[in-house]
N, C-alpha and C positions, 0 to 999 in steps of 0.2 A: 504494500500500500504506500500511495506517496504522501509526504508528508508535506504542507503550505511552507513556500519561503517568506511568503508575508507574513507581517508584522499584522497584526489583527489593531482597526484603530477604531476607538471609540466617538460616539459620537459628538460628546463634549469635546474631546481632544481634537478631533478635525475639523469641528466652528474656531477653536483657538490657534487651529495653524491656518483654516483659512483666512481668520482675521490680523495673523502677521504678512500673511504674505500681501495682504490688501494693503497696511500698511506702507510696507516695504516697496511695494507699487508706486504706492502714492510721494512715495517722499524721494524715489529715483526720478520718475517725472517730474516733480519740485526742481531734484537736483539739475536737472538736465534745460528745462526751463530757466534756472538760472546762469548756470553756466553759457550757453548757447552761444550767446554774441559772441563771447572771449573765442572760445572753440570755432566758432567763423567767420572769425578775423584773422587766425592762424592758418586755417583750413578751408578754405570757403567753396571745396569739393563737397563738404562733409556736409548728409542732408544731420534733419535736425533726430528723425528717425536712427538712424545708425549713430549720433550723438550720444542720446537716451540709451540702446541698447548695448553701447560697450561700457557708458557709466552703471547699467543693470545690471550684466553681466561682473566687472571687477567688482561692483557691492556684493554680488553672492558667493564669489569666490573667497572675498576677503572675510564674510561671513561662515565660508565651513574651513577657513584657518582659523580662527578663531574657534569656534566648534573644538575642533579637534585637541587644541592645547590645555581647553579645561579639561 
């Protein structure tokens, strides 16, 4: 018989990571909204799109180093 690799997740538990992750949403497009102009006037290939998405991406990354060391 096979046995689940998943993590069994409750239902409380997955309102509280979907309300981080909404968060965390909200406040990379904050960051990227503010950032923008700087970013293209350096760059001004770069839409505002792929701006947001690589400050979303380094914030998650930088968040499971983080993770990881506690």
């Amino acid at each position: 018989m096979k046995t689940s690799k998943h993590r069994r997740i409750t239902p409380s538990s997955s309102k509280a990571a979907l309300g981080r992750d909404a968060r965390r949403e909200i406040e990379d497009f904050q960051r990227a909204i503010d950032s923008y102009a700087d970013r293209f006037a350096r760059e001004p290939h770069l839409s505002f799109e792929q701006h947001w998405f690589r400050l979303a991406a380094t914030s998650r990354l930088a968040d499971g180093e983080e993770r990881r060391r506690s």
